[in-house]
SERO-4910 file (N, C-alpha, C, O; in steps of 0.05 Angstrom, whole numbers):
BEGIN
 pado doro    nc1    nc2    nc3   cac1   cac2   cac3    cc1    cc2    cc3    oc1    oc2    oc3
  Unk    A   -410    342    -94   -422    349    -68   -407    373    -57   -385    378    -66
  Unk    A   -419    390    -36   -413    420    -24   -387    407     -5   -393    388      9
  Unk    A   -361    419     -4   -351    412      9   -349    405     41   -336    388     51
  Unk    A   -366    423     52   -372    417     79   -387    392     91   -389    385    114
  Unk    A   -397    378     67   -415    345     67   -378    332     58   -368    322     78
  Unk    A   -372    331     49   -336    326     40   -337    319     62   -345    297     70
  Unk    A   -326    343     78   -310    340    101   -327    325    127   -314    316    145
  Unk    A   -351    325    127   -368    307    137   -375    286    140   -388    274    157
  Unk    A   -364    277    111   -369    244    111   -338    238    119   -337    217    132
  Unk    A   -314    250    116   -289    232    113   -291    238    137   -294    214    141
  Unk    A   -294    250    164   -296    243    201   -290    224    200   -300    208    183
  Unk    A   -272    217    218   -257    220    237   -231    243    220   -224    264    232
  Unk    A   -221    237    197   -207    246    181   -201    265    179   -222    278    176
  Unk    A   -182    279    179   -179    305    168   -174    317    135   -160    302    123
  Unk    A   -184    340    121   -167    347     90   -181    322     73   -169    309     55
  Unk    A   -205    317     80   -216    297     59   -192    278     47   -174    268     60
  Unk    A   -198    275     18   -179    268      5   -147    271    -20   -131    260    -35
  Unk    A   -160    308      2   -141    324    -17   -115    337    -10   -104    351    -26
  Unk    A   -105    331     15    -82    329     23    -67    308     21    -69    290     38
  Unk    A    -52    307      3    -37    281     -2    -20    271     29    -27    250     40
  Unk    A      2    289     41      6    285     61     -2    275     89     13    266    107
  Unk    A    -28    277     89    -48    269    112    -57    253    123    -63    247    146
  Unk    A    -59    242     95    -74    206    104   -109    214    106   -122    198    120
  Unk    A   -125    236     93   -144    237    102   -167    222     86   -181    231     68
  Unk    A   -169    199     96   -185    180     93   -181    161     76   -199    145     69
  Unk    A   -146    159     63   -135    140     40   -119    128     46   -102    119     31
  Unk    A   -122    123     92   -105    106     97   -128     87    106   -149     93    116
  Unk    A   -119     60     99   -134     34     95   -123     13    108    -99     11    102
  Unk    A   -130     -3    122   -127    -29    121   -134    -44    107   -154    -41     94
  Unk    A   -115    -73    105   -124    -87     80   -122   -122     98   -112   -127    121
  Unk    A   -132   -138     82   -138   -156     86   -122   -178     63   -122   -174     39
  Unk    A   -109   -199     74    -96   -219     57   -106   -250     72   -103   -260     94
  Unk    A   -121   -259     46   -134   -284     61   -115   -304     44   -112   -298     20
  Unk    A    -99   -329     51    -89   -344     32    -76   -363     51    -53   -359     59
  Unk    A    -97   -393     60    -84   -406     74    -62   -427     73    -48   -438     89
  Unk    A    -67   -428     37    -42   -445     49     -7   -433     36     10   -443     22
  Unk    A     -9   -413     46     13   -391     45     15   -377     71     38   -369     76
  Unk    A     -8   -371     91     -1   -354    113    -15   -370    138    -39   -372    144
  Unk    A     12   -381    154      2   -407    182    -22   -390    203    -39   -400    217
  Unk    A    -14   -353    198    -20   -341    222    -58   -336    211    -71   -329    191
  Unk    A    -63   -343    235    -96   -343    224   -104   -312    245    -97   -317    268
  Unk    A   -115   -286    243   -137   -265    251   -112   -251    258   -116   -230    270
  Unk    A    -81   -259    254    -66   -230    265    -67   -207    249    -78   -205    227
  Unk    A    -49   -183    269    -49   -160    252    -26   -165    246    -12   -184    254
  Unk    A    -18   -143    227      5   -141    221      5   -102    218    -12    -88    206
  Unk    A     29    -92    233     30    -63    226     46    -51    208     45    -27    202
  Unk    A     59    -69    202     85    -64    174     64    -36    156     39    -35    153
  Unk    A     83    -21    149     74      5    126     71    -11     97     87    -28     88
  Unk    A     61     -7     91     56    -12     51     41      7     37     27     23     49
  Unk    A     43      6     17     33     25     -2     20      8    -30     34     -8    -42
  Unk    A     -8     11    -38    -12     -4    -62      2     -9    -78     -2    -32    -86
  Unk    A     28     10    -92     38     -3   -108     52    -28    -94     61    -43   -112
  Unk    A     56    -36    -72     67    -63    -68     51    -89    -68     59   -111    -59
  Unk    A     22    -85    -81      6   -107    -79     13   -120   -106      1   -142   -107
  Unk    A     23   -117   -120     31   -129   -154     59   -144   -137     60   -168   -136
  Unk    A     75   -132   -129    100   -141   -125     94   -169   -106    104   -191   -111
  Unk    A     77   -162    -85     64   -189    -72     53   -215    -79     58   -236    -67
  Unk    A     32   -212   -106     24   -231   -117     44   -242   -132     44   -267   -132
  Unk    A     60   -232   -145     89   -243   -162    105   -252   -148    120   -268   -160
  Unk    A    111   -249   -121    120   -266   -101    111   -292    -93    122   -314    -91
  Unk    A     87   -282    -91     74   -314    -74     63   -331    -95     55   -353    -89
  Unk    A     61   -320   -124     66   -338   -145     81   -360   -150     76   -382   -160
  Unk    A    101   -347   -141    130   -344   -142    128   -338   -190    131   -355   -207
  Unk    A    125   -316   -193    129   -307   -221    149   -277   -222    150   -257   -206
  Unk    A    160   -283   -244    181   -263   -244    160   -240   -252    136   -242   -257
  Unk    A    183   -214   -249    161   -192   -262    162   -185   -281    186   -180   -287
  Unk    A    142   -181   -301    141   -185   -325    160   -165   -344    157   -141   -338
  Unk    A    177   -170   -362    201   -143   -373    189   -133   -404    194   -111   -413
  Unk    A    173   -153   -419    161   -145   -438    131   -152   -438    128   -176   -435
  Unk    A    106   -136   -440     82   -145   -447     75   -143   -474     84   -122   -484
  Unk    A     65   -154   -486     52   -151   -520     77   -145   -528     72   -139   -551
  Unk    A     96   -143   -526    115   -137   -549    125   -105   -532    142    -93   -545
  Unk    A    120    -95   -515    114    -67   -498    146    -61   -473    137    -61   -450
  Unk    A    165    -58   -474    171    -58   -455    170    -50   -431    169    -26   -432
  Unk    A    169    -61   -399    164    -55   -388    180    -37   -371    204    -42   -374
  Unk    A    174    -13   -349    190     -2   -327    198    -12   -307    177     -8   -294
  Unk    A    211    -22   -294    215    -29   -271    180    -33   -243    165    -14   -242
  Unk    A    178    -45   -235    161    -47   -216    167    -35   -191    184    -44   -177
  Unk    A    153    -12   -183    175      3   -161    166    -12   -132    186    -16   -117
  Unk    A    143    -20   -122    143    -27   -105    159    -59    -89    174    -75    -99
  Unk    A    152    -58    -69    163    -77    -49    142   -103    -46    118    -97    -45
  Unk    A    148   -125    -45    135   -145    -32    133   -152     -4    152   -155     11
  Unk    A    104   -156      3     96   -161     32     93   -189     40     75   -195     56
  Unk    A    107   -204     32    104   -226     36    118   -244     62    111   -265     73
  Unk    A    150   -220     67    168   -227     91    147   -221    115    159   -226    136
  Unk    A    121   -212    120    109   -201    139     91   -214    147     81   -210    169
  Unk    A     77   -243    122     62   -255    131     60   -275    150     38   -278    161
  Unk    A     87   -295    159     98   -305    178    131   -294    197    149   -308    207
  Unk    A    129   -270    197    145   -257    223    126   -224    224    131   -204    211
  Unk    A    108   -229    243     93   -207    250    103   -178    265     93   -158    275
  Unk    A    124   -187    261    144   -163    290    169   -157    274    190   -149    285
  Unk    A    165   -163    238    193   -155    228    186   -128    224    163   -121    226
  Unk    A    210   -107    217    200    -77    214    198    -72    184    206    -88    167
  Unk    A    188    -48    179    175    -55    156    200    -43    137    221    -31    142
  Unk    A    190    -49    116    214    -54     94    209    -21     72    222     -3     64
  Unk    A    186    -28     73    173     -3     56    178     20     71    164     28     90
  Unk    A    206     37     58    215     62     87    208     96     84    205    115     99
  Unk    A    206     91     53    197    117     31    176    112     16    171     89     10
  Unk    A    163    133      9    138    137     -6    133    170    -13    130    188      3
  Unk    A    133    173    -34    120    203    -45     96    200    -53     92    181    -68
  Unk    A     73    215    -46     50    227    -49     46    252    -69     62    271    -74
  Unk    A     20    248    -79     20    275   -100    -15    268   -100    -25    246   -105
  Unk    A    -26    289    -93    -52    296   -103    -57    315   -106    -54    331    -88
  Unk    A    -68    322   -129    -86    350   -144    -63    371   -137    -70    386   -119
  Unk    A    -37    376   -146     -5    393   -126     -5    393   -101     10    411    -92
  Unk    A    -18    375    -80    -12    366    -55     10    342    -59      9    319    -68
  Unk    A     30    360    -49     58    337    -41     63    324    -11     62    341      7
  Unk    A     67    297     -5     78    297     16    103    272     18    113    268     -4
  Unk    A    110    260     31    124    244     34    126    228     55    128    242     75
  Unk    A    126    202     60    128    177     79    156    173     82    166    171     60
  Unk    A    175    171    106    188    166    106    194    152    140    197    162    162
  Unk    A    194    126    131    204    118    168    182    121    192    187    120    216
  Unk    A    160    125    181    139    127    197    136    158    208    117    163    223
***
């Protein structure tokens, strides 16, 4: 599509989705439904996360380690954080304090809000 329909559909947004730094339109809210793991029923929560911490989350509330060999494959370390301290203390601060961004040589970085 012509970029000016781009930049038209991502409104409110700014830099479509090609400023990594920006947040323009690849900041999301997310949703975690799981009752009998989380007492708090329709709160928010504003804690920072980043997708890679959704793997680290489910291996938490598994409670499963993270995996060090697949198929015979070794694995890297899992870089992200688990969100799971956030689902019953809504007012803890968030844990997730850094993040690097990279799109298409758009750099930016998260740090501390």
């Amino acid at each position: 599509m012509a970029a000016g329909w781009a930049v038209c559909f991502d409104s409110p947004f700014t830099w479509t989705k090609q400023v990594a730094s920006n947040y323009g339109g690849t900041r999301n809210a997310m949703v975690i439904h799981w009752p009998d793991g989380i007492k708090a029923k329709g709160e928010i929560r504003s804690q920072w996360h980043h997708v890679i911490d959704v793997v680290p989350t489910i291996l938490e509330a598994a409670e499963l380690p993270e995996p060090r060999i697949v198929n015979g494959t070794p694995q890297r370390p899992i870089e992200g954080g688990s969100m799971v301290y956030s689902f019953d203390e809504p007012q803890s601060p968030s844990r997730h304090q850094i993040q690097y961004f990279e799109m298409f040589g758009n750099r930016g970085i998260y740090f501390d809000g």
